[in-house]
VEXKOLMAR-671508 format. One record per residue (C-alpha): residue number from 1; residue in three letters; x, y, z. Coordinates in steps of 0.5 Angstrom, whole numbers. Layout:
 num residuo     u     v     w
 NUM     ALA     X     Y     Z
...
***
This chain:
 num residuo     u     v     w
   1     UNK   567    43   166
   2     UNK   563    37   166
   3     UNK   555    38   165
   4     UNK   554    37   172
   5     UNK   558    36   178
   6     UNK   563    31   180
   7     UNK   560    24   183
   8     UNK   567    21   186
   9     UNK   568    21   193
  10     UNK   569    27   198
  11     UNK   574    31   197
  12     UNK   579    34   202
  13     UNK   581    40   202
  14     UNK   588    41   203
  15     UNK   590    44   209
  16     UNK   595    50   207
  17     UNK   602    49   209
  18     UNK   606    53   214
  19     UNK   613    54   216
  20     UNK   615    53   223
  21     UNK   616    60   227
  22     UNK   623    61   228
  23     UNK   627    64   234
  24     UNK   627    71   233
  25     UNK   634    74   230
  26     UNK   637    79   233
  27     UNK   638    86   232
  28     UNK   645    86   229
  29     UNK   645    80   225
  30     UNK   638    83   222
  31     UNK   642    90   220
  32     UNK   648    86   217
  33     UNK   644    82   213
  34     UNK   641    89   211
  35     UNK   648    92   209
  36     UNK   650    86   206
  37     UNK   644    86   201
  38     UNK   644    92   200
  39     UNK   652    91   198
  40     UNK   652    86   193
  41     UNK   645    90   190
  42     UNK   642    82   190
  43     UNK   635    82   189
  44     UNK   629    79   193
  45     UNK   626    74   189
  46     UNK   618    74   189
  47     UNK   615    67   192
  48     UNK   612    63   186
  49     UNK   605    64   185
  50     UNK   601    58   187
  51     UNK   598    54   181
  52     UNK   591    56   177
  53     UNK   586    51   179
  54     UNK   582    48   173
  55     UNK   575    49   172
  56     UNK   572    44   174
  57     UNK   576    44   181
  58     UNK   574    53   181
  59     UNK   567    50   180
  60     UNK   567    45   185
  61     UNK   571    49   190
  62     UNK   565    55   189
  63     UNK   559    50   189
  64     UNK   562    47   196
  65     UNK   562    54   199
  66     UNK   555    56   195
  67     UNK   553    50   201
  68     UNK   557    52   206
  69     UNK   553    60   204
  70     UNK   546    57   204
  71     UNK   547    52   210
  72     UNK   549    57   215
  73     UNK   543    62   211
  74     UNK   538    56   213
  75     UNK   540    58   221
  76     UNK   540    65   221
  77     UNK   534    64   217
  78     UNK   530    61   223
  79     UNK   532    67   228
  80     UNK   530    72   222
  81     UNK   523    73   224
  82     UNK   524    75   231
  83     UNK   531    79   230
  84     UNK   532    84   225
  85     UNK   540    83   225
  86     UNK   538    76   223
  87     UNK   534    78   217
  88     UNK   539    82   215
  89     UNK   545    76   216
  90     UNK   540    71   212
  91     UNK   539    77   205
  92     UNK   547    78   206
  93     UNK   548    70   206
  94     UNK   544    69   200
  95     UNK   547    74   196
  96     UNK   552    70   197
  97     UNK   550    64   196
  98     UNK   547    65   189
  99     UNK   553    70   187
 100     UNK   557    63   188
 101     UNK   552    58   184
 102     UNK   553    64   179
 103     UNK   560    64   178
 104     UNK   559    55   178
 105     UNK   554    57   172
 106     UNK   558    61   168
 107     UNK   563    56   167
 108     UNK   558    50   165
 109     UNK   550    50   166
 110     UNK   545    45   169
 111     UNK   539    45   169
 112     UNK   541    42   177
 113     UNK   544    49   179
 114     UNK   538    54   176
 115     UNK   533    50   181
 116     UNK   539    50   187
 117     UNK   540    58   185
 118     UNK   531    58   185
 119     UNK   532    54   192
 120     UNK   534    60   196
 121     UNK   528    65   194
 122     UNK   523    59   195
 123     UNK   518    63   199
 124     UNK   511    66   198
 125     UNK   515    73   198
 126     UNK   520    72   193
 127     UNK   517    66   189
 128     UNK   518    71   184
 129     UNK   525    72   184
 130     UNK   525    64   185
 131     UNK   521    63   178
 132     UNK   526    69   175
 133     UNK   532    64   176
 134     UNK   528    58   174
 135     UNK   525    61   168
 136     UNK   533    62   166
 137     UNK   534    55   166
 138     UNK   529    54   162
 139     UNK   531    58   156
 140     UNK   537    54   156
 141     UNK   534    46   157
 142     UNK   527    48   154
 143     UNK   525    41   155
 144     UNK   528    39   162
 145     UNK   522    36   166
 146     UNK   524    38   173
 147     UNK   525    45   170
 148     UNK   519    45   167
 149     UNK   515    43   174
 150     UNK   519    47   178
 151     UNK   517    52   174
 152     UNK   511    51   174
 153     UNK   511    50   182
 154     UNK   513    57   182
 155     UNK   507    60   179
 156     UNK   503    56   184
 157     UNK   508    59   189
 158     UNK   505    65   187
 159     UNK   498    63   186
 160     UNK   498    64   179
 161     UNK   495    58   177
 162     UNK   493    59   170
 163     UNK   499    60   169
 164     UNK   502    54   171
 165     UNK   498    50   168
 166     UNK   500    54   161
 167     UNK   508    51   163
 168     UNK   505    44   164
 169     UNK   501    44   157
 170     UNK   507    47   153
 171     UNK   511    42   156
 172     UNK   506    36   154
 173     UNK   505    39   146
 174     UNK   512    36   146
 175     UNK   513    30   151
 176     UNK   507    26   154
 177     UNK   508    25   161
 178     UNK   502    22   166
 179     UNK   504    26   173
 180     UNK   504    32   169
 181     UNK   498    31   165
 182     UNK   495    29   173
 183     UNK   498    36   175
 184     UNK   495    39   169
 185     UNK   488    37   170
 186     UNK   487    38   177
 187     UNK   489    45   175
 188     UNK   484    46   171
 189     UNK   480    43   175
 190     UNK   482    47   181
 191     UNK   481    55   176
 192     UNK   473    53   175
 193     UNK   475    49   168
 194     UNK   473    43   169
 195     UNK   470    41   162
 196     UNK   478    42   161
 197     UNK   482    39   167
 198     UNK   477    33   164
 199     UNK   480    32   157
 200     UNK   486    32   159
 201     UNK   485    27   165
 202     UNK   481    22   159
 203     UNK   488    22   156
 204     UNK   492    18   161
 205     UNK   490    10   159
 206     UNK   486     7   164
 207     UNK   491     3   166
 208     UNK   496     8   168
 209     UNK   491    13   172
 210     UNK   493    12   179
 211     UNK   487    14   185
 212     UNK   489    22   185
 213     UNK   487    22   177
 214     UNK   481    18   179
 215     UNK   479    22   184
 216     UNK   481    29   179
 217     UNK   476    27   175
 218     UNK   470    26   180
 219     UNK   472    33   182
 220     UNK   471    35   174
 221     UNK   465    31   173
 222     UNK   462    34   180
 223     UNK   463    41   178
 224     UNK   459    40   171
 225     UNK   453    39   176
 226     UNK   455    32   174
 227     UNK   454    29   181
 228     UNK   452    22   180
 229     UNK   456    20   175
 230     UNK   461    23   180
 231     UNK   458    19   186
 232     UNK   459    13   182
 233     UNK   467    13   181
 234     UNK   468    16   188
 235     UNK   465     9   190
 236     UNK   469     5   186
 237     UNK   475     9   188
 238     UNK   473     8   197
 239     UNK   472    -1   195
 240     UNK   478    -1   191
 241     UNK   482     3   195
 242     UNK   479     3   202
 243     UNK   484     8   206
 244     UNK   484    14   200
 245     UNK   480    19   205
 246     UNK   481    25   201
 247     UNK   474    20   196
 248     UNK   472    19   202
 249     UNK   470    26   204
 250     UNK   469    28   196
 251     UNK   463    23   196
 252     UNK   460    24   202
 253     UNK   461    32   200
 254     UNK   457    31   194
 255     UNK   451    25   197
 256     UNK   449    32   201
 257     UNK   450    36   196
 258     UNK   445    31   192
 259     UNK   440    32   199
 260     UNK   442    24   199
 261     UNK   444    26   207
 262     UNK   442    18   209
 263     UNK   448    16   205
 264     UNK   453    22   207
 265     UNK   451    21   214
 266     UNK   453    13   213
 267     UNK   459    15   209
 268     UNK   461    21   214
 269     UNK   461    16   220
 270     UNK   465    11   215
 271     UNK   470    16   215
 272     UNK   470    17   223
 273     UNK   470    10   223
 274     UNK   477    10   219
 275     UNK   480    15   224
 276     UNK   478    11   230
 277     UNK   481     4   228
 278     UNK   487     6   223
 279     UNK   493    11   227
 280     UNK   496    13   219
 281     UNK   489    15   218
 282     UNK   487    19   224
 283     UNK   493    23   223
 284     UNK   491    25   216
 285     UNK   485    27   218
 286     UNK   487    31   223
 287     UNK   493    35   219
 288     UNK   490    35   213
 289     UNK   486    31   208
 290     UNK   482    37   206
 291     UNK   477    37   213
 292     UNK   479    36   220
 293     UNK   477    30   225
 294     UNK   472    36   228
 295     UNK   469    38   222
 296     UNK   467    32   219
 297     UNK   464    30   227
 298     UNK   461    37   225
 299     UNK   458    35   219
 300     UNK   455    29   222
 301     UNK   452    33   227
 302     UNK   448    38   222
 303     UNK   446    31   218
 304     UNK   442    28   224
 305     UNK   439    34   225
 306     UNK   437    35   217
 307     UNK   434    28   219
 308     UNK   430    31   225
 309     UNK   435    26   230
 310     UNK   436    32   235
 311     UNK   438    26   241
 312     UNK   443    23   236
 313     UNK   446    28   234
 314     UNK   447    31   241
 315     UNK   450    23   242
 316     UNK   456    25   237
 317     UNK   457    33   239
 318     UNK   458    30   246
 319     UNK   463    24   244
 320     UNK   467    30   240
 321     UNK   474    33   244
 322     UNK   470    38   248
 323     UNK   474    44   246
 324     UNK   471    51   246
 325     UNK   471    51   238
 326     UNK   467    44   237
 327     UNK   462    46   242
 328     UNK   460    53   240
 329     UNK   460    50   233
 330     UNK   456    45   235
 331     UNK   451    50   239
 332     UNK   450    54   233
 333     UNK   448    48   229
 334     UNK   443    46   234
 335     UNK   440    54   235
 336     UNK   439    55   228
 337     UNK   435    48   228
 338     UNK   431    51   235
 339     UNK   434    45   239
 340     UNK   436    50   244
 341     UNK   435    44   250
 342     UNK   440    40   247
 343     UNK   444    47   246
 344     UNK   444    48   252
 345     UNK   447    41   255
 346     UNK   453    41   249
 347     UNK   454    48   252
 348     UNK   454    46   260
 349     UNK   461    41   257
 350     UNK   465    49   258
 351     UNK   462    50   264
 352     UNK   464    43   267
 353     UNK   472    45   267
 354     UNK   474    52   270
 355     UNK   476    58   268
 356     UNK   468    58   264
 357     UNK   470    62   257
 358     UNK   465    68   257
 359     UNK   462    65   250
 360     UNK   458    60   255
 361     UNK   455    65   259
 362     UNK   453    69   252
 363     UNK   450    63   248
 364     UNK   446    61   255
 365     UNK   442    68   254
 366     UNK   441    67   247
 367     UNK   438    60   250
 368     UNK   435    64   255
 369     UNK   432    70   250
 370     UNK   430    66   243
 371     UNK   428    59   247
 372     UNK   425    60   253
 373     UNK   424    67   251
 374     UNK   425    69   258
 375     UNK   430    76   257
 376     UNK   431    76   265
 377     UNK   434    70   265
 378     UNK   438    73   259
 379     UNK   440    79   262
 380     UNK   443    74   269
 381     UNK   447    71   264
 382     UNK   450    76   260
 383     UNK   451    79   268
 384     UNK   456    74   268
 385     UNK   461    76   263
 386     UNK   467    79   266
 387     UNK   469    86   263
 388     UNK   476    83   260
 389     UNK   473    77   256
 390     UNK   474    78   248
 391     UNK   466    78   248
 392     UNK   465    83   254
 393     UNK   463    88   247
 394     UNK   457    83   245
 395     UNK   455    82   252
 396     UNK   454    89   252
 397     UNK   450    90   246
 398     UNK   446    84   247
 399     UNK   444    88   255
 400     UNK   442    94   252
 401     UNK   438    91   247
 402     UNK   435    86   252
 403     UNK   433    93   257
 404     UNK   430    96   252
 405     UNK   425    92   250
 406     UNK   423    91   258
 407     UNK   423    98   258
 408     UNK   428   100   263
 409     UNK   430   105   258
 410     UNK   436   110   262
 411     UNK   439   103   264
 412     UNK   440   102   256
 413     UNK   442   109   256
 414     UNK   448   108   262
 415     UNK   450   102   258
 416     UNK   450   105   250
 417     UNK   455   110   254
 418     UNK   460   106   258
 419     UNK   461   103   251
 420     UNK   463   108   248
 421     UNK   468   109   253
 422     UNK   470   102   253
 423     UNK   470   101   246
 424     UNK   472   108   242
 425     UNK   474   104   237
 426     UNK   468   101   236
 427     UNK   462   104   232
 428     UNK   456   101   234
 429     UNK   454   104   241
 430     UNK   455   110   237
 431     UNK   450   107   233
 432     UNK   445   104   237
 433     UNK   445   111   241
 434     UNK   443   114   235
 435     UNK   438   110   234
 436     UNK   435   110   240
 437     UNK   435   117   240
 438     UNK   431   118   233
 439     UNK   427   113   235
 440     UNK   425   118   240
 441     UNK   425   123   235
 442     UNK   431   127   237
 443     UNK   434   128   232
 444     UNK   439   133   233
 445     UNK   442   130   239
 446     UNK   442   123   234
 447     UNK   446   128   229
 448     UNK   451   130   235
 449     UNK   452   123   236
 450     UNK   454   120   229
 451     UNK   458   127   227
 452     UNK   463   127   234
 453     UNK   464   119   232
 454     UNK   465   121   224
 455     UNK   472   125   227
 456     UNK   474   119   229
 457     UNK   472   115   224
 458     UNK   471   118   219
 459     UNK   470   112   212
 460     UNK   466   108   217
 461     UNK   460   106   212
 462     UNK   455   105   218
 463     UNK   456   110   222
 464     UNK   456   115   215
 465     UNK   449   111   212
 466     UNK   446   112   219
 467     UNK   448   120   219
 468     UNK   444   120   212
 469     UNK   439   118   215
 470     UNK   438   123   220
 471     UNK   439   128   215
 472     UNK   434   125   211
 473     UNK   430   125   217
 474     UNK   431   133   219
 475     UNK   429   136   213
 476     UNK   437   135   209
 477     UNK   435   130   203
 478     UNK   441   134   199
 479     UNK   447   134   203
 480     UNK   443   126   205
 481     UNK   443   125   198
 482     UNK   451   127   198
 483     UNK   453   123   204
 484     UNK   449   115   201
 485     UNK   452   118   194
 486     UNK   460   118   197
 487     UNK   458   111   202
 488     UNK   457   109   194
 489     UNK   463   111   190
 490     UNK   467   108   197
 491     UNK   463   101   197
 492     UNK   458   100   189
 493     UNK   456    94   194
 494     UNK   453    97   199
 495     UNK   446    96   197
 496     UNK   442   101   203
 497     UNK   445   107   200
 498     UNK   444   105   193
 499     UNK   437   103   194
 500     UNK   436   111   199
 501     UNK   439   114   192
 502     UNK   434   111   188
 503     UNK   428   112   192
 504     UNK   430   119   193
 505     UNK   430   119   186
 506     UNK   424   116   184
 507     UNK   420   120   189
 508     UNK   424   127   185
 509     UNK   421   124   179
 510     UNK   427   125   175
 511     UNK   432   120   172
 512     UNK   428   115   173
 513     UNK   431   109   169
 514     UNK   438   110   174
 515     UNK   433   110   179
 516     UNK   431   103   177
 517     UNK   437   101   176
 518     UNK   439   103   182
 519     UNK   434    99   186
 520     UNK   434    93   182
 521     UNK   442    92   183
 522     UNK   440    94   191
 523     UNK   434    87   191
 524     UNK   440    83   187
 525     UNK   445    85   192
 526     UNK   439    83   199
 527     UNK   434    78   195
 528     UNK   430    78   201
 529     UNK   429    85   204
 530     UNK   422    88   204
 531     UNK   424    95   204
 532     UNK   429    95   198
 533     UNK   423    90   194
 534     UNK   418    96   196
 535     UNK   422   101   193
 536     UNK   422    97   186
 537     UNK   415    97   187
 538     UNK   415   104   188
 539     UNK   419   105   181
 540     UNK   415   100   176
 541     UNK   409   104   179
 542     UNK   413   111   178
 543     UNK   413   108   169
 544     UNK   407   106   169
 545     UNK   409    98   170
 546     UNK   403    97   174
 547     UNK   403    89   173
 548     UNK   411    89   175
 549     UNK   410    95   181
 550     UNK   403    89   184
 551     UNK   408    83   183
 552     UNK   413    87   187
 553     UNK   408    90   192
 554     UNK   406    84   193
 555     UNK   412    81   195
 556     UNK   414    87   199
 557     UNK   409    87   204
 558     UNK   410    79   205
 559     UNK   416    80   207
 560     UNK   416    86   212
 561     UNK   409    87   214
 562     UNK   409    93   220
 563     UNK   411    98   216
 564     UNK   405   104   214
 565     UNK   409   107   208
 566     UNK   409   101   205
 567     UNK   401   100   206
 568     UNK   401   106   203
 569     UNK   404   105   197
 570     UNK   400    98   196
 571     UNK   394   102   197
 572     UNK   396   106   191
 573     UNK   398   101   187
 574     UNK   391    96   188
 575     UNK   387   102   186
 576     UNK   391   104   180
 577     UNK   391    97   178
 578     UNK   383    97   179
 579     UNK   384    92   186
 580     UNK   380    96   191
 581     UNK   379    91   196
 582     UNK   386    90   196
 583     UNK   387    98   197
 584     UNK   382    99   201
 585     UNK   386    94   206
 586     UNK   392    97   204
 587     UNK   390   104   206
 588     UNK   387   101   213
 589     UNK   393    97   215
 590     UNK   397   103   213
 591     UNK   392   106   219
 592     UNK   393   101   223
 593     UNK   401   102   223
 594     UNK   400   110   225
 595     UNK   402   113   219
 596     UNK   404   120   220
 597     UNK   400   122   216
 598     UNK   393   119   217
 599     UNK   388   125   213
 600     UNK   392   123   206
 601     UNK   391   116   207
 602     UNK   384   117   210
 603     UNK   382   122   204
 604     UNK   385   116   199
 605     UNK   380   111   203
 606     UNK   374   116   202
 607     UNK   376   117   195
 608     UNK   376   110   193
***
């Protein structure tokens, strides 16, 4: 057969041709006729075969019925998801449909058909299969481009980048082409290779780079920290091609990453601008265009507040669409700049239209507590949610810990208990009924708690790190030490447990440089916490690393002050280091503090 399909016009099937019916014989005449025959031995002659049809009307015929398969195959697919019969329809239909392309393919290959045969796997669950086919096709016309491409494709089907991007650098070593060297260079741009995706992008003459090239090799020249020179092809792009968004948001990206945020404030409120006068363009932000029209309102949002614009930027916030998304967003943008006023007036826009969403009434008693610092308050609005809302088990918790801190203990009580009911599957009233529970110092009603919630939910790493806790606390380091080591082996990353295994080792004296190796991975995993920073300290000063053990102390007691251990442990290491005002401060605050010890701190006071 010819090397593709036929180009002339559609073909007509031939009906297949039929005598009329007849009037039935009779059953005489057909016993006579019978006789007859049988008489004179005549023979009935078989009737003549139907003519072979050539190759190329066999490979015509197979591919209108591939066709016909994968027509009906696209149909029952839309209902497969739904239907278990129509999946099972769609996979039968399929078969069928590459059987057929098979049959056209054995009598004469192109590379046309290995990419229609590819066509019927293209899914994320059979890209696999798809680039099987393809990369078969490929064998025969290793230098077809659409091939080559497909293929390529295919791996990005399967988020396999690197390998694409080895197919389109093969394809290139032979045949020169500027949409795949583009392709290729966003790849390596795209898999953290920027120096890479550059060299290739340089390649392309500057007269054929389209604006996506350009734009590639601002996104290589940004991800080698090369921002300016980043910002500057951005700006060329945006004048000469004024509607390319995607540049737009790219240099207002990298304006705020170079703490220029007057100029990504501008370049941000372009792009707003952009969507309001143009529809194609408001469109792209909307359904793509790398972020949403929401999110570059968002983004304006934050940078007024940077700028210490808290009216401006409430301005913007309250020209956006209004949806509960936007809006919760946009009230977290103004807390975590304590601008709980505007907060509080972006968030009356959910008020103003009926059914109120319980998210309203949570924010408003964050407002209420970390802004007017009025729990009261807080607790009225947490009132509010009603038991079904999504965010009822948030609300609980918030009232526990608002009623415990106004000391309405048994009201918190009676809570932590109806969230155990309501929420078995959840570990954290669990966790704050332990809590509260070794707070007070029992610790075999906390142990109960936390083993009763361990058979429901025996992997959970918090409720497991805070039963280790309440063993270590009763007197059980072995078996305490056993459960953080198991949290471990389960999570290396967990860097409480791994920082308990390490000052529990430091405190036996025994394999010391595990310990500290322990603790140093626990301090890289939370820079900031001053309990893991107090076990480093702990551990220089067990070696003898006293100019490390002071520094990390220091530093220590900067970032949690209220805890007498760790005066303790700054005493000990001023003395040694020959700081005695320091340690005479540090065993006097580890009094002020209540240590649970106070003779062994006054004893080292008196000893200094």
């Amino acid at each position: 057969m010819p090397t593709s399909l036929p180009a002339a016009g559609p073909l007509t099937l031939r009906p297949t041709l039929r005598p009329a019916l007849r009037p039935a014989l009779g059953l005489a005449l057909i016993l006579a006729l019978s006789l007859a025959c049988a008489a004179c031995g005549a023979v009935r002659q078989a009737p003549p075969k139907p003519a072979p049809m050539s190759l190329a009307a066999s490979s015509t015929y197979d591919y209108l019925e591939f066709q016909a398969l994968s027509q009906e195959m696209a149909r029952t697919a839309a209902l497969s998801r739904t239907s278990p019969e129509a999946f099972a329809r769609t996979l039968e239909l399929q078969k069928a449909a590459a059987q057929a392309l098979d049959r056209v393919i054995a009598r004469g290959s192109a590379p046309t058909l290995f990419m229609d045969k590819a066509f019927l796997y293209w899914n994320p669950e059979q890209a696999g299969e798809a680039r099987k086919i393809l990369e078969d096709g490929l064998r025969q016309f290793p230098d077809d481009y659409n091939l080559n491409a497909a293929v390529a494709n295919a791996f990005l089907l399967e988020n396999k980048l690197p390998e694409a991007a080895a197919v389109i650098d093969a394809y290139l070593a032979k045949h020169d082409n500027f949409i795949l060297r583009e392709r290729l260079g966003q790849l390596y741009i795209d898999t953290d290779q920027p120096a890479k995706g550059l060299e290739v992008l340089r390649k392309i003459p500057q007269k054929e780079r389209t604006n996506d090239a350009q734009y590639q090799m601002a996104r290589g020249e940004a991800r080698l920290g090369h921002r300016k020179a980043a910002i500057e092809t951005l700006r060329k792009l945006t004048k000469t091609s004024p509607d390319y968004l995607e540049a737009w948001v790219e240099l207002a990206f990298q304006q705020e990453m170079e703490k220029d945020y007057a100029s990504a404030l501008v370049t941000y409120t372009k792009i707003l601008a952009l969507g309001e006068t143009r529809e194609d363009i408001r469109q792209r932000i909307e359904n793509g265009g790398g972020e949403g029209r929401e999110d570059i309102r968002l983004r304006v949002v934050g940078l007024e507040l940077k700028l210490n614009n808290p009216e401006k930027a409430l301005t913007v916030a309250l020209e956006g669409s209004g949806s509960k998304a936007f809006v919760l967003s946009a009230s977290l943008l103004f807390l975590s700049e304590n601008y709980t006023a505007q907060a509080s007036t972006l968030l009356d826009v959910l008020a103003s239209t009926p059914p109120v969403p319980g998210e309203y009434f949570f924010y408003k008693a964050v407002i209420a507590h970390d802004g007017e610092s009025n729990p009261v308050k807080a607790l009225q609005f947490l009132d509010l949610v009603p038991q079904s809302d999504a965010h009822y088990s948030q609300a609980l918790q918030f009232r526990i810990q608002l009623l415990y801190g106004l000391g309405r203990e048994n009201e918190a009580v009676a809570l932590m208990e109806q969230g155990k009911r309501l929420f078995p599957g959840q570990s954290r009233f669990p966790l704050l009924q332990a809590g509260y529970l070794m707070e007070k110092k029992r610790l075999p009603e906390a142990r109960e708690v936390l083993e009763t919630a361990l058979k429901a939910r025996p992997e959970d790493e918090d409720l497991l790190y805070q039963y280790g806790a309440v063993l270590d606390r009763q007197g059980e380091r072995k078996p305490a030490l056993a459960v953080m080591q198991r949290i471990v082996d389960k999570n290396p990353e967990h860097a409480d447990a791994l920082n308990y295994i390490g000052y529990t080792l430091v405190e036996e004296n025994r394999d010391m440089e595990r310990a500290l190796s322990l603790i140093r991975k626990a301090d890289r995993l939370k820079p900031n916490n001053g309990y893991i920073v107090d076990s480093l300290a702990w551990a220089y000063y067990r070696l003898g690393r006293l100019d490390e053990a002071w520094k990390q102390i220091q530093r220590a007691v900067g970032l949690a002050q209220d805890d007498p251990t760790m005066w303790e442990h700054y005493g000990d290491i001023a003395r040694d280091a020959g700081q005695r005002s320091k340690a005479k401060k540090g065993y006097k605050n580890a009094l002020k503090l209540k240590h649970e010890s106070p003779e062994r701190i006054q004893k080292k006071l008196k000893g200094l």
